[in-house]
DRENVOKOL-376194 format. One record per residue (C-alpha): x, y, z; residue in three letters. Coordinates in steps of 0.2 Angstrom, whole numbers. Each point is the difference from the previous one (the first is absolute). Example, Ala and Ser with C-alpha at 12.3 -4.5 7.8 and 13.67 -1.06 7.14 Angstrom:
BEGIN
<<62, -22, 39>, Ala>
<<6, 17, -3>, Ser>
This chain:
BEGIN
<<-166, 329, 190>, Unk>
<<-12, -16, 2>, Unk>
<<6, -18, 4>, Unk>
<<-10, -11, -10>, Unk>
<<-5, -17, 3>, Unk>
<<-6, -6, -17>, Unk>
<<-11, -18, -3>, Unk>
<<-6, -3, -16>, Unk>
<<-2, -11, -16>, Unk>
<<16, -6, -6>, Unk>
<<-2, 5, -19>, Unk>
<<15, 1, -13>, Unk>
<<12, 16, 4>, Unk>
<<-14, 10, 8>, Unk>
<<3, -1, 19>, Unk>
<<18, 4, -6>, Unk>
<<-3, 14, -7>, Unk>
<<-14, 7, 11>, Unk>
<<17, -4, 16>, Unk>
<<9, 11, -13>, Unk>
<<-14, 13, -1>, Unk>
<<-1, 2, 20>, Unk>
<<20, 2, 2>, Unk>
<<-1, 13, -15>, Unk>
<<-13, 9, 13>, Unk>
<<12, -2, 14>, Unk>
<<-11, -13, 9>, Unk>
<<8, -17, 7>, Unk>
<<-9, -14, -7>, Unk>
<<-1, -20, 5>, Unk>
<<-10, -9, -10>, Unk>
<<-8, -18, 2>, Unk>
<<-9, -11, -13>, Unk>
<<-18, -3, 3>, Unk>
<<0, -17, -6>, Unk>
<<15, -13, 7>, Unk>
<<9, -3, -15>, Unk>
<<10, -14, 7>, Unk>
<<0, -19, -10>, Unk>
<<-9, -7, 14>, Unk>
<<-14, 13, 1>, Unk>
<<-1, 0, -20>, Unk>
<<-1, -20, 1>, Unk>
<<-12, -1, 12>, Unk>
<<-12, 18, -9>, Unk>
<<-1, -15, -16>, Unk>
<<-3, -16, 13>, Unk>
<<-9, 4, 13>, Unk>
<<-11, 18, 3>, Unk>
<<-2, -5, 19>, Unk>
<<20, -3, 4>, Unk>
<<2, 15, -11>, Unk>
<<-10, 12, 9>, Unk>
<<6, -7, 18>, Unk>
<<19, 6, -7>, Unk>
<<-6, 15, -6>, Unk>
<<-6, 5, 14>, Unk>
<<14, -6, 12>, Unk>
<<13, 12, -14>, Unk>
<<-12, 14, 4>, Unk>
<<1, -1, 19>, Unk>
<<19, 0, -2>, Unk>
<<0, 14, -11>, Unk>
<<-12, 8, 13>, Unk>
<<10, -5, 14>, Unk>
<<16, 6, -4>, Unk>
<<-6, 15, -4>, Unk>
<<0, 5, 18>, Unk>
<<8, 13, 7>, Unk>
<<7, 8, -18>, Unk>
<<-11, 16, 3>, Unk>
<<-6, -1, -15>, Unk>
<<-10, 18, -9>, Unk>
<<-7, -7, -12>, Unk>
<<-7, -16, -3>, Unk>
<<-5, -3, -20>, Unk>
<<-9, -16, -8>, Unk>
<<-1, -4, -18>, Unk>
<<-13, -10, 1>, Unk>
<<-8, -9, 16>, Unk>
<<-12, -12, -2>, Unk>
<<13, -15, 1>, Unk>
<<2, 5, 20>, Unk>
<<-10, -3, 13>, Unk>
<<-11, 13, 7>, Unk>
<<8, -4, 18>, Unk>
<<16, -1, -6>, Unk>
<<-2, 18, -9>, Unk>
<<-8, 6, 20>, Unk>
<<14, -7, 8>, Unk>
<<11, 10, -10>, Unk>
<<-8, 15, 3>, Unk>
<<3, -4, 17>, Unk>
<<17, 0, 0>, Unk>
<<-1, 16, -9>, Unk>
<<-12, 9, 8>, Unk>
<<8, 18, -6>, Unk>
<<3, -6, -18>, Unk>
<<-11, 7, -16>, Unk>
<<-6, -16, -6>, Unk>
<<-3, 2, -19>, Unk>
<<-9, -13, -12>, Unk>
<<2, 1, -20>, Unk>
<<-8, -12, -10>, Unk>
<<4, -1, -20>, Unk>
<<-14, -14, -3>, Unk>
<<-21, 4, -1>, Unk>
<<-13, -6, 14>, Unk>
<<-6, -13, -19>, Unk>
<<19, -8, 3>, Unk>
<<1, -1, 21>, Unk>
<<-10, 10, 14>, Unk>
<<10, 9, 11>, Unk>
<<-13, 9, 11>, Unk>
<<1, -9, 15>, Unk>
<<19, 4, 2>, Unk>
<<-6, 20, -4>, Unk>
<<-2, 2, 21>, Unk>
<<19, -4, 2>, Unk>
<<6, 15, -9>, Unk>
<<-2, 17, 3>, Unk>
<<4, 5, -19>, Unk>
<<-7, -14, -16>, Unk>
<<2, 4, -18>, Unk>
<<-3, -9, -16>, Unk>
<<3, 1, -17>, Unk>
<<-18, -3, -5>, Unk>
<<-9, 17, -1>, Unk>
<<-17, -10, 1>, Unk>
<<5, -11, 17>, Unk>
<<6, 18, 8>, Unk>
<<-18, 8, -1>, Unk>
<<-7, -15, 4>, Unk>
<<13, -1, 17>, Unk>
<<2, 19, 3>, Unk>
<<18, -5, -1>, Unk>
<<13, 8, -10>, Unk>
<<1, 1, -18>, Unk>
<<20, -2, -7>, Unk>
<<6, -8, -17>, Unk>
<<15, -12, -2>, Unk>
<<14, 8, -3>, Unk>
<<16, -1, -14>, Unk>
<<19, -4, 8>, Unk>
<<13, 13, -8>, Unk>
<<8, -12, -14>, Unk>
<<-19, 2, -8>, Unk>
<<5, 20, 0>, Unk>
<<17, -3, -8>, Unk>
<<-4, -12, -13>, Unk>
<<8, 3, -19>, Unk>
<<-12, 9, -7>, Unk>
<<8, 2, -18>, Unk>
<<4, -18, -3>, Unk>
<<-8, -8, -17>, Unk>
<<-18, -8, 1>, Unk>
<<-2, -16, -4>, Unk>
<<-16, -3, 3>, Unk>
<<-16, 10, 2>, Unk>
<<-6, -8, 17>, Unk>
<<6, -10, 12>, Unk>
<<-11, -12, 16>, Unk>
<<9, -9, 14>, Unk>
<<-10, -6, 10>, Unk>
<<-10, -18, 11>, Unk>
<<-13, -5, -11>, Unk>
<<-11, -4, 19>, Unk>
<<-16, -1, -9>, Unk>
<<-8, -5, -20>, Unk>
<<-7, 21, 0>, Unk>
<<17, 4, -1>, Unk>
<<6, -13, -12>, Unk>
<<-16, 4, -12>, Unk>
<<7, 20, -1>, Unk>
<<17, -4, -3>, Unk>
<<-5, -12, -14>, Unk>
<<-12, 11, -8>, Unk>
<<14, 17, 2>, Unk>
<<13, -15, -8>, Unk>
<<-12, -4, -14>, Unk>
<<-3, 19, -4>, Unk>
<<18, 5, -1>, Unk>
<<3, -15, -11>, Unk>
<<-14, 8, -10>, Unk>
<<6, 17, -2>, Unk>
<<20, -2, 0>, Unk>
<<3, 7, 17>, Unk>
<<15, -10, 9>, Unk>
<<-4, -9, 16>, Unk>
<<11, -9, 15>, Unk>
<<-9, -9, 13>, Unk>
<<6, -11, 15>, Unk>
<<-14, -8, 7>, Unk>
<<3, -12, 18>, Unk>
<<-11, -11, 4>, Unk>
<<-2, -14, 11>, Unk>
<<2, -19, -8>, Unk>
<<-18, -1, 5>, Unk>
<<-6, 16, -7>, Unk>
<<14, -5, -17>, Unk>
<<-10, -13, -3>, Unk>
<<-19, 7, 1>, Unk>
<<4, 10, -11>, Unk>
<<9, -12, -12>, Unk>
<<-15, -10, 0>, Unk>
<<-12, 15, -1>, Unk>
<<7, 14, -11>, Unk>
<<10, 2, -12>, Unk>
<<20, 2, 5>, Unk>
<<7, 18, -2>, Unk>
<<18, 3, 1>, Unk>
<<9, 1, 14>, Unk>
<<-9, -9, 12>, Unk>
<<13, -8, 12>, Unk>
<<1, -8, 18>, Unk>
<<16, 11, 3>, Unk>
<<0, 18, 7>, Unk>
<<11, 13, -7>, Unk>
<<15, 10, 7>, Unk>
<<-1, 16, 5>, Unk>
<<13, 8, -12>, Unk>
<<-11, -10, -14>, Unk>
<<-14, 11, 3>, Unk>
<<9, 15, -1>, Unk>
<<8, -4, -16>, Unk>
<<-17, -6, -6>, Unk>
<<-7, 18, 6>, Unk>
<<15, 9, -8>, Unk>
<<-3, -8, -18>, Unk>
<<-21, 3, 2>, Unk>
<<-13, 16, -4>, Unk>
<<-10, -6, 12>, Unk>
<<-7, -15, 10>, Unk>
<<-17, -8, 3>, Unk>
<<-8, 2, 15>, Unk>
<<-15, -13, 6>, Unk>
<<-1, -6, 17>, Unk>
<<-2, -14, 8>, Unk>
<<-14, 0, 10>, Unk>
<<-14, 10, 2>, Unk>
<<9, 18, 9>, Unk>
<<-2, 22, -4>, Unk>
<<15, 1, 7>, Unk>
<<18, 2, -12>, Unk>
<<10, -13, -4>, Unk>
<<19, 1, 4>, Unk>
<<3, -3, -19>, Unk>
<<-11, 15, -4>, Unk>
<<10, 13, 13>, Unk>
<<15, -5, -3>, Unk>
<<-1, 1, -20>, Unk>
<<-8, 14, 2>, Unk>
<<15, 8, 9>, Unk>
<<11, -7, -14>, Unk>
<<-8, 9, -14>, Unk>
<<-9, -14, -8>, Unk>
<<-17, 1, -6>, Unk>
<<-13, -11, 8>, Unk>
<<-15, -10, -7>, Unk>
<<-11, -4, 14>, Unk>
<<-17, -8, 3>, Unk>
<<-2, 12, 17>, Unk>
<<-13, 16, -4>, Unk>
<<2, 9, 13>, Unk>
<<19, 4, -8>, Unk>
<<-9, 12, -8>, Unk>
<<-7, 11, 16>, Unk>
<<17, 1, 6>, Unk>
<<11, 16, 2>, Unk>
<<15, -8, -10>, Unk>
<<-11, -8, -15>, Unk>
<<8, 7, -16>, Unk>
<<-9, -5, -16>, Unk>
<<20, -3, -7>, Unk>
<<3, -11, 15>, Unk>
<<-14, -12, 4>, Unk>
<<-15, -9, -11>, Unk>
<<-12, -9, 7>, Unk>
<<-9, -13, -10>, Unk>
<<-17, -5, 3>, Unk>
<<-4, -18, 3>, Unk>
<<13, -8, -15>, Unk>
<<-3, 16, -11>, Unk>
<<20, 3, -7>, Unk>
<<-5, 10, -14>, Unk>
<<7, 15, 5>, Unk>
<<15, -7, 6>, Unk>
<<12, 1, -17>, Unk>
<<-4, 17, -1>, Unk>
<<4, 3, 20>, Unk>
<<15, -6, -2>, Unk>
<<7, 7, -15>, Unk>
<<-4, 19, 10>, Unk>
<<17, 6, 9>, Unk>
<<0, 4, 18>, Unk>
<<0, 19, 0>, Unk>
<<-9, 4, 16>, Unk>
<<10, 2, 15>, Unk>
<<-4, -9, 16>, Unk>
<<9, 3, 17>, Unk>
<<-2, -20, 10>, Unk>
<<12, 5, 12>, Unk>
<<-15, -3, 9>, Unk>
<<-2, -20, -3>, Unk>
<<21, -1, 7>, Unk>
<<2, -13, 14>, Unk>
<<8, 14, 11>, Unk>
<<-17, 10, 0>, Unk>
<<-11, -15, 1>, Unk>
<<10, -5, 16>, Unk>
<<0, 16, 7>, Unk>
<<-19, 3, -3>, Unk>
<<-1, -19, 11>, Unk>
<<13, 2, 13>, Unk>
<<1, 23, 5>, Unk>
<<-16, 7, 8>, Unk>
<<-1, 14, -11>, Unk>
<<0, -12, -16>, Unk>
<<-15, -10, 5>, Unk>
C-alpha cells in the first residue's frame, strides 16, 4: 500500500477523517496544514499580509524540506493555491517518483488554481463545470461514516434545518425569504447562521434579522442532533459554483430530503423526485408538499463514502 504525504486546508474534522480514510485503505498517511496555524502566523494573517506571506512561505519550505528522503508514493493537496509554485516544484523534486495529486473543493469564481495544474499529474474538482473547462477530473465531496449511521427513527422537530456562513447578502436574502414562507405555512424551521461581526452588522442595518444569526460556529455533534431531529435541510450556496455542496452529499447519504437552488440535481443519476426539490429562483411553493411525501425510493451512496472518494484520488485504478 501507498505512503501518503498529505497537505491541505486545515478544515473542521476533515483532514482527520480523510487520515482515517487512507489507514482504513491500508495506506500510511502524514498530513500537514496548508496554512500555519500558529498564533504568530494568525496574528500577523490579521496585521500585516506582507510579514504573513514571508512566514507562510518559510512553514512551506520546512514542510517541503523535511520531507526529504520519506520516499513518499503519493503526494496529495487539498487545495494549493496558498503555496508557491517553486515551492510545490521543489517538492516534486525531492520526489521525483511520487504521483503528485491535486483535489480542489472550491470553483475557479472562488480562487484559480490553473497555474498549479503543471505540478500534478492527476487534478480533480468538485465543480463539474471547472472540470470541462480544465480537462481535469470531475469528483463530488464526499460524506464521513457517522453521516451513514445516523438515528434515523428519532422524532422530527422541525421540518428543515440550515447551518451554515452567511459570506454573502444572496445567501441571506434566500434564507429569509425560505424563513418567511415556513412561518407562513406552519412548517418548523432551525437555522444557525455565522457571520462575521462585519457581515452581522450589514445585515443588521440592511435587512431584516432572521433567527439564528450568530458570530459563533456550532459543534459537530450539534449538527448531527439538528440533522437527526430534521426532514430535511436547505441547501443554497455560497458563491457562484455546479459543483455539490458537502451539506448536500452528506444529507443526502443520511436519508434527509434536500431543497436546493442547484438544477442540474435534476440530470443526475441519483435524483429521486422523494429525495431532492429544486426551487426556482425563491419559488418554495412546492416545498410543503415535498416534504410531507415519505422517502420510499431506495438509493445506494456508498459511492459519496470518504473511503471511495479517497481511493478514486490516491489508487491508479480509481482515478
Amino acid at each position: 500500500m501507498a505512503r501518503i504525504l498529505f497537505i491541505g486546508i486545515d478544515f473542521h474534522s476533515y483532514p482527520r477523517e480523510i487520515r482515517a480514510a487512507g489507514e482504513r485503505l491500508g495506506h500510511t498517511v502524514d498530513f500537514h496544514p496548508l496554512e500555519d496555524r500558529s498564533f504568530a502566523a494568525k496574528t500577523a494573517k490579521k496585521l500585516a499580509g506582507g510579514i504573513y506571506r514571508k512566514q507562510l512561505d518559510a512553514y512551506h519550505r520546512r514542510i517541503v524540506e523535511q520531507s526529504a528522503g520519506k520516499d513518499y508514493d503519493v503526494v496529495l493537496f487539498i487545495q494549493v493555491h496558498h503555496m508557491a509554485p517553486e515551492t510545490v516544484q521543489r517538492l516534486r523534486e525531492l520526489h521525483p517518483s511520487a504521483r503528485f495529486v491535486l483535489y480542489n473543493w472550491d470553483s475557479l469564481t472562488t480562487h484559480d488554481f490553473t497555474p498549479w495544474l503543471p505540478f500534478f499529474d492527476h487534478a480533480a474538482t468538485f465543480d463539474p463545470e471547472d472540470a470541462e473547462a480544465l480537462g481535469i477530473a470531475y469528483l463530488p465531496l464526499f460524506a464521513i461514516p457517522t453521516f451513514f449511521e445516523i438515528d434515523r427513527d428519532r422524532p422530527k422537530d422541525f421540518d428543515l434545518y440550515f447551518v451554515g456562513a452567511i459570506g454573502t447578502l444572496h445567501r441571506f436574502d434566500a434564507l429569509a425569504r425560505l424563513h418567511a414562507f415556513a412561518e407562513q405555512h406552519g412548517l418548523a424551521t432551525h437555522f444557525h447562521l455565522v457571520c462575521s461581526p462585519v457581515m452581522r452588522a450589514t445585515l443588521l442595518r440592511k435587512r431584516k434579522p432572521i433567527p439564528g444569526l450568530t458570530g459563533k460556529g456550532i459543534g459537530f455533534d450539534s449538527v448531527i442532533d439538528l440533522l437527526e431531529r430534521s426532514r430535511g435541510t436547505f441547501d443554497f450556496a455560497n458563491h457562484r459554483q455546479s459543483g455539490y455542496t458537502m451539506r448536500v452529499i452528506e444529507n443526502m447519504c443520511a436519508e434527509r430530503k434536500i431543497v436546493t437552488e442547484n438544477r442540474r440535481i435534476l440530470d443526475e443519476p441519483f435524483y429521486r423526485e422523494d429525495r431532492f426539490h429544486v426551487v426556482d429562483g425563491h419559488d418554495f411553493s412546492g416545498v410543503p408538499e415535498f416534504l410531507a411525501r415519505p422517502i420510499e425510493s431506495i438509493l445506494d451512496t456508498s459511492q459519496f463514502s470518504i473511503d471511495n472518494w479517497l481511493r478514486q484520488l490516491v489508487e491508479p485504478q480509481g482515478a
